[in-house]
C-alpha positions as CSV (number, residue, x, y, z in Angstrom):
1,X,42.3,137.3,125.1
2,X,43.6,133.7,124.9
3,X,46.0,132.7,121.8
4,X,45.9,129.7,120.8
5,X,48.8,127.5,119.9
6,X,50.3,127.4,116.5
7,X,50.7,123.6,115.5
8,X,53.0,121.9,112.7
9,X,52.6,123.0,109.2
10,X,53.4,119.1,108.5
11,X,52.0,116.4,110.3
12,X,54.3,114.7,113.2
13,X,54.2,111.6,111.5
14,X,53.3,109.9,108.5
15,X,53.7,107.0,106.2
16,X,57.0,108.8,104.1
17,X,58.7,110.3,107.3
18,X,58.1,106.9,109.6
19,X,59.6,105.5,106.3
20,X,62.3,107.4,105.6
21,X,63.2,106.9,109.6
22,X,63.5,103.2,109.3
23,X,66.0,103.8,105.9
24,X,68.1,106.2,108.1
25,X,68.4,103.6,111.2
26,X,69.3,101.0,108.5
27,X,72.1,103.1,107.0
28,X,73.3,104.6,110.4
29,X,73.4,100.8,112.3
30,X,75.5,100.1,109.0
31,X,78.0,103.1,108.5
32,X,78.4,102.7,112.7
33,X,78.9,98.8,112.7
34,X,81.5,99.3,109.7
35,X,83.3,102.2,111.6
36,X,83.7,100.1,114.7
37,X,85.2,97.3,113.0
38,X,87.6,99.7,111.7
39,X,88.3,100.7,115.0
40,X,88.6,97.4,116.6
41,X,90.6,96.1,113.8
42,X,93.1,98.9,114.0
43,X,93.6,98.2,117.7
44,X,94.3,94.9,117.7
45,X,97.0,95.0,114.7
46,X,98.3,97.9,116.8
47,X,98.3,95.9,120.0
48,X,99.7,92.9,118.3
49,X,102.7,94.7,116.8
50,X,103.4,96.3,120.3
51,X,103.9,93.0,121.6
52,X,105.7,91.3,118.9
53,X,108.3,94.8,118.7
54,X,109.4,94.8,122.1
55,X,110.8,91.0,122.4
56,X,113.3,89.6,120.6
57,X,114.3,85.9,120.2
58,X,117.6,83.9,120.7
59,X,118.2,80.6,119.2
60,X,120.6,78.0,120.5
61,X,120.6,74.4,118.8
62,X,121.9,71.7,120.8
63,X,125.2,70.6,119.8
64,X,127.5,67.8,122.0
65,X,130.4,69.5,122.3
66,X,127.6,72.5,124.0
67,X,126.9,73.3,127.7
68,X,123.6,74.5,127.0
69,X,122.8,76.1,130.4
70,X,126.0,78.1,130.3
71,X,125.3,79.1,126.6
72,X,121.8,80.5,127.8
73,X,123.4,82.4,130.5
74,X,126.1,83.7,128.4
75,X,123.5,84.5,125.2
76,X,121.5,86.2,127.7
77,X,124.6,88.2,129.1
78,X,125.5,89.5,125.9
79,X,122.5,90.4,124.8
80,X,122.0,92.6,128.0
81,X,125.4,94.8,127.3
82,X,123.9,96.4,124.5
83,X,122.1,99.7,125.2
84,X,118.6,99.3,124.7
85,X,118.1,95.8,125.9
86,X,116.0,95.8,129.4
87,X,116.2,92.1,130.7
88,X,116.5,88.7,129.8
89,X,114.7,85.8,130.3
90,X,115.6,81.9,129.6
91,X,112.7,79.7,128.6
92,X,113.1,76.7,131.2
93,X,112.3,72.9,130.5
94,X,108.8,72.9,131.3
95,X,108.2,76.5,129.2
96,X,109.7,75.0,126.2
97,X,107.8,71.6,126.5
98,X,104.3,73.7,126.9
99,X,105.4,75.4,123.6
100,X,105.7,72.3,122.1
101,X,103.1,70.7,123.7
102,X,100.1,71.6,120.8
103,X,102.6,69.7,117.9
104,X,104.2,67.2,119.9
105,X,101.7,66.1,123.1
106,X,101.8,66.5,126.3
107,X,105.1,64.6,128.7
108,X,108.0,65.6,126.5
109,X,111.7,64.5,127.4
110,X,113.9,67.1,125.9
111,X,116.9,65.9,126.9
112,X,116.1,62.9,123.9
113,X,114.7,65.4,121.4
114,X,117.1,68.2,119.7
115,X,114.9,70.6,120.7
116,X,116.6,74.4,120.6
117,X,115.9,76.5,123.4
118,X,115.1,80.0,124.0
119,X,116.6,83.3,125.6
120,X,113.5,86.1,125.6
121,X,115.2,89.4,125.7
122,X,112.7,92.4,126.3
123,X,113.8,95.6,124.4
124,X,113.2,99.6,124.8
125,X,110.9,100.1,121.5
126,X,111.9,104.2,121.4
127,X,115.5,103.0,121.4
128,X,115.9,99.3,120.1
129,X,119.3,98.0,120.3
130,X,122.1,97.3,117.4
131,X,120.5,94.0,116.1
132,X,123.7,93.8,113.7
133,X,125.9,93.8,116.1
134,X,124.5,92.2,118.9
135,X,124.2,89.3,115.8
136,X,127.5,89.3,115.2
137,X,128.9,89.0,118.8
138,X,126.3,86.3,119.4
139,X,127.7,84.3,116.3
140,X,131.1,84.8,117.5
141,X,130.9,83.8,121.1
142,X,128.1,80.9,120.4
143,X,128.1,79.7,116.8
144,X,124.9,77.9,117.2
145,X,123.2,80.7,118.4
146,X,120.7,82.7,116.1
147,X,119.3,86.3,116.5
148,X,115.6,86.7,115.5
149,X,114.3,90.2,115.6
150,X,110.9,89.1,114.7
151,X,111.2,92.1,112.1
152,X,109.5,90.1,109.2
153,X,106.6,89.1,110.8
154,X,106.4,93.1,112.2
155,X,106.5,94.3,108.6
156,X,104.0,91.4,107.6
157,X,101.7,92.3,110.4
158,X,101.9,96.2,109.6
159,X,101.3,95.2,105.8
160,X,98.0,93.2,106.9
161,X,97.1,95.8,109.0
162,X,97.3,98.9,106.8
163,X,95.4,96.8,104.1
164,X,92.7,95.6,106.2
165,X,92.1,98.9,107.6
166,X,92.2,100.5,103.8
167,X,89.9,97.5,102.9
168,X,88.0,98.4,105.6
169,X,88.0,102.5,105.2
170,X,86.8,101.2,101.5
171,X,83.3,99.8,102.6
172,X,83.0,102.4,105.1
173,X,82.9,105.0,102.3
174,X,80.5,102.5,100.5
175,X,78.5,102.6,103.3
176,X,78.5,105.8,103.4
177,X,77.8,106.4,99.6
178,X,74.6,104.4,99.6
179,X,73.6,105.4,103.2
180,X,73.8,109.0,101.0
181,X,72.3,108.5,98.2
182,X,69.6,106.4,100.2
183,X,68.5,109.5,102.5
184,X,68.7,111.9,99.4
185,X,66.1,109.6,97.6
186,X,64.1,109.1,100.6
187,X,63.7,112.3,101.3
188,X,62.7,113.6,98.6
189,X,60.3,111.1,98.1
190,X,58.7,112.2,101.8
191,X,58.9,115.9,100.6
192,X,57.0,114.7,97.2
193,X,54.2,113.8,99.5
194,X,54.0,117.2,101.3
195,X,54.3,118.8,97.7
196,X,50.8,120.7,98.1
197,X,51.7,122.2,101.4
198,X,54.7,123.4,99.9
199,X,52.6,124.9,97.4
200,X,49.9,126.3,99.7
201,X,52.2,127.9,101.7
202,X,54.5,129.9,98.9
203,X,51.0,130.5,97.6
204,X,49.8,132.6,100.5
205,X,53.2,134.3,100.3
206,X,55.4,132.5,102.7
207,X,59.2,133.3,102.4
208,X,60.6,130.3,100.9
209,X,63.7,130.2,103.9
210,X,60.6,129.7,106.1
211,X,59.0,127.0,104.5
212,X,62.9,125.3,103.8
213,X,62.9,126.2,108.1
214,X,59.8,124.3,108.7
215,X,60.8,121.5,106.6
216,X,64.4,121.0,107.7
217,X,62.8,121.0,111.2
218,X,60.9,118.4,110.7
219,X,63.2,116.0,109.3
220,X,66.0,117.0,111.3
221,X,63.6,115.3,114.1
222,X,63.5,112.1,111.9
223,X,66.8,111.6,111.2
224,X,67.9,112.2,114.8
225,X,65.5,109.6,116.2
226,X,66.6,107.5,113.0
227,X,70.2,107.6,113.5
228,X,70.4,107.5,117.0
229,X,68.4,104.2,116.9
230,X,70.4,102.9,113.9
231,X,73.7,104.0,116.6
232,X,72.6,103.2,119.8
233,X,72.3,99.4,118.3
234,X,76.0,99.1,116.8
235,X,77.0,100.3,120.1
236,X,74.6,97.7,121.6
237,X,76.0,95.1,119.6
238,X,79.5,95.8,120.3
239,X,78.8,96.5,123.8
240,X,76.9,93.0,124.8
241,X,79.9,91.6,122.7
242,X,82.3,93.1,124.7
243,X,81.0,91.7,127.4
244,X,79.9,88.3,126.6
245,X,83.4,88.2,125.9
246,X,85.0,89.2,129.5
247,X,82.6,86.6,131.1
248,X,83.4,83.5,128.6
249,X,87.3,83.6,129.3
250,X,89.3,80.8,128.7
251,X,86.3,78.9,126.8
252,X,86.8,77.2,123.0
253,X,84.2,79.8,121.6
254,X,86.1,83.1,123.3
255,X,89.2,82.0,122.0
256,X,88.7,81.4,118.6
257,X,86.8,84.8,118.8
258,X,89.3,86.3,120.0
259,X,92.3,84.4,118.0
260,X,90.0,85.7,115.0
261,X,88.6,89.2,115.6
262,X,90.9,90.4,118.5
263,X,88.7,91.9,121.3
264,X,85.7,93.1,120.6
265,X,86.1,96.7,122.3
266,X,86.0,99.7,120.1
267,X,87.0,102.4,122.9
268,X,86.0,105.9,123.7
269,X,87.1,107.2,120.5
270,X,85.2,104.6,118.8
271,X,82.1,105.4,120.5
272,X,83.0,108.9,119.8
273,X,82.8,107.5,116.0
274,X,79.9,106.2,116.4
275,X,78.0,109.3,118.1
276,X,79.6,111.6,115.1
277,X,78.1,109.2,112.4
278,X,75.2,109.9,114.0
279,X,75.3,113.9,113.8
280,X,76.6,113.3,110.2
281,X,73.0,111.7,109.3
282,X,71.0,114.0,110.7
283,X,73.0,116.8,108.7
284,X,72.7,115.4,105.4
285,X,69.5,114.7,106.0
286,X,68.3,117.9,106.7
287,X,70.5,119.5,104.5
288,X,69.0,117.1,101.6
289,X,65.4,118.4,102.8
290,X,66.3,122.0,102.9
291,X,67.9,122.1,99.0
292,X,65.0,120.0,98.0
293,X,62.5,121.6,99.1
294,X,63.8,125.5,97.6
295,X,64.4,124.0,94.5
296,X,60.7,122.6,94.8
297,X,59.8,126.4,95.3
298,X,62.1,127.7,92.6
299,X,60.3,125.3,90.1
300,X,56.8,126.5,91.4
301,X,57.7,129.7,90.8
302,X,59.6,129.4,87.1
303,X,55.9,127.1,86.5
304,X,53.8,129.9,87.7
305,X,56.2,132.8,85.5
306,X,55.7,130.3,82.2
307,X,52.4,130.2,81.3
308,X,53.0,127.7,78.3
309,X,54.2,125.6,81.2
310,X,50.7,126.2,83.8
311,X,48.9,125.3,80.3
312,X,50.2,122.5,79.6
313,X,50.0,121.0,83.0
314,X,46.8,122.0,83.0
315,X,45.8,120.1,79.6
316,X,47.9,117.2,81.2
């Protein structure tokens, strides 16, 4: 005796489900696109405070009455004594000159420009030196020396970055909120077409957590296709940029790219970002198709207790 296979109750595909599969690639490509930029803004803020927190500057205008070279070496000397401090570094003619060389051109003379110049001293972030003090000392040994601790532009450049990533978090919820409301709507206007069987099947006496099963099947299968297209092409797209970018160094369009955007490389935990958007979807979509369809079956069955209600759809 041969059984034959049991097949769907709903149809594999259809105009409503290859529909609503399209909406949910839509959604997902945006909620993961939004998410990585997130991502990638957050590491490049981070990155660029890292490198502005561990270096501090030291100043010395030229005077007449100044050796400069022996003011460098002694501003880097003193600098070095304080605990925390891990070397020292003077910028020499030619580094200066390439500093200025985007204002001023290229074949500068600084011994016929009162240009400053520069001591780089590279700090220990986990234990950053006395800046008041080391100040103070500077003043007093080498009065036209200055101490910048580039802390303004760190507390700008956190500012920036807490508000772009906020600014940021903002349209991802958005996204989210419509990518929601979306794949609630669309669902149930896929389920509205599969009303009868709905019917059919609670008529016959189906359990109503087996017809919800069947259902939530079903669409879990089209949101996972859905939103592993929608997430498989924001990590496409920040892949290919990725690596357009490593093979255009050092070209006008990388640069200003990069000067702009930072690098466009999300990491594992953004990917990681990415793949649980994904597994988000496909829950509230199938959650969304589970609730719908028992409250489809709880109405069927308040219609079929209310006769009033079977005449009057009936006379309708």
């Amino acid at each position: 005796m041969q059984v034959r296979p049991t097949g769907p109750i709903l149809p594999p595909s259809n105009i409503q489900g290859n529909a609503l599969m399209v909406v949910i690639a839509i959604m997902a490509f945006l909620a993961c696109l939004t998410l990585g930029g997130v991502s990638m803004v957050r590491a490049t803020a981070s990155s660029w405070q890292s490198q502005i927190s561990r270096e501090v500057t030291i100043q010395i205008k030229p005077d007449e009455k100044l050796d400069m070279e022996k003011s460098l070496a002694r501003a880097r000397d003193i600098a070095l004594t304080f605990v925390g401090t891990k070397e020292g570094r003077i910028l020499d003619d030619e580094a200066t000159a390439r500093l200025l060389e985007p204002w001023l051109g290229a074949g500068l003379k600084l011994d016929e420009l009162p240009v400053p110049r520069l001591v780089v001293i590279t700090i220990d972030e986990s234990n950053p030196p006395d800046f008041t003090a080391m100040r103070a000392m500077l003043q007093d040994e080498i009065p036209q020396a200055s101490l910048d601790d580039h802390r303004t532009w760190v507390d700008r450049l956190v500012s920036m970055a807490d508000t772009t990533v906020l600014i940021g978090m903002g349209v991802l919820g958005l996204v989210f909120t419509a990518m929601v409301l979306t794949v609630v709507f669309a669902t149930r206007g896929a389920l509205s077409g599969n009303r009868h069987i709905v019917e059919v099947l609670h008529f016959v006496g189906a359990e109503g957590r087996f017809v919800a099963s069947e259902f939530q099947k079903h669409f879990l299968k089209i949101s996972l296709k859905g939103s592993a297209a929608g997430g498989l092409a924001a990590a496409s797209v920040f892949a290919g940029l990725s690596l357009w970018q490593r093979h255009a160094v050092a070209t006008p369009e990388s640069d200003q790219a990069t000067a702009l955007f930072g690098q466009f490389t999300i990491g594992f935990s953004g990917y990681m970002g990415v793949f649980a958007t994904m597994i988000v979807i496909a829950l509230i979509t199938t959650l969304t198709a589970r609730f719908t369809v028992m409250r489809t079956i709880a109405e069927i069955d308040s219609i079929r207790s209310d006769p009033a209600r079977i005449d009057g759809l009936a006379n309708g």
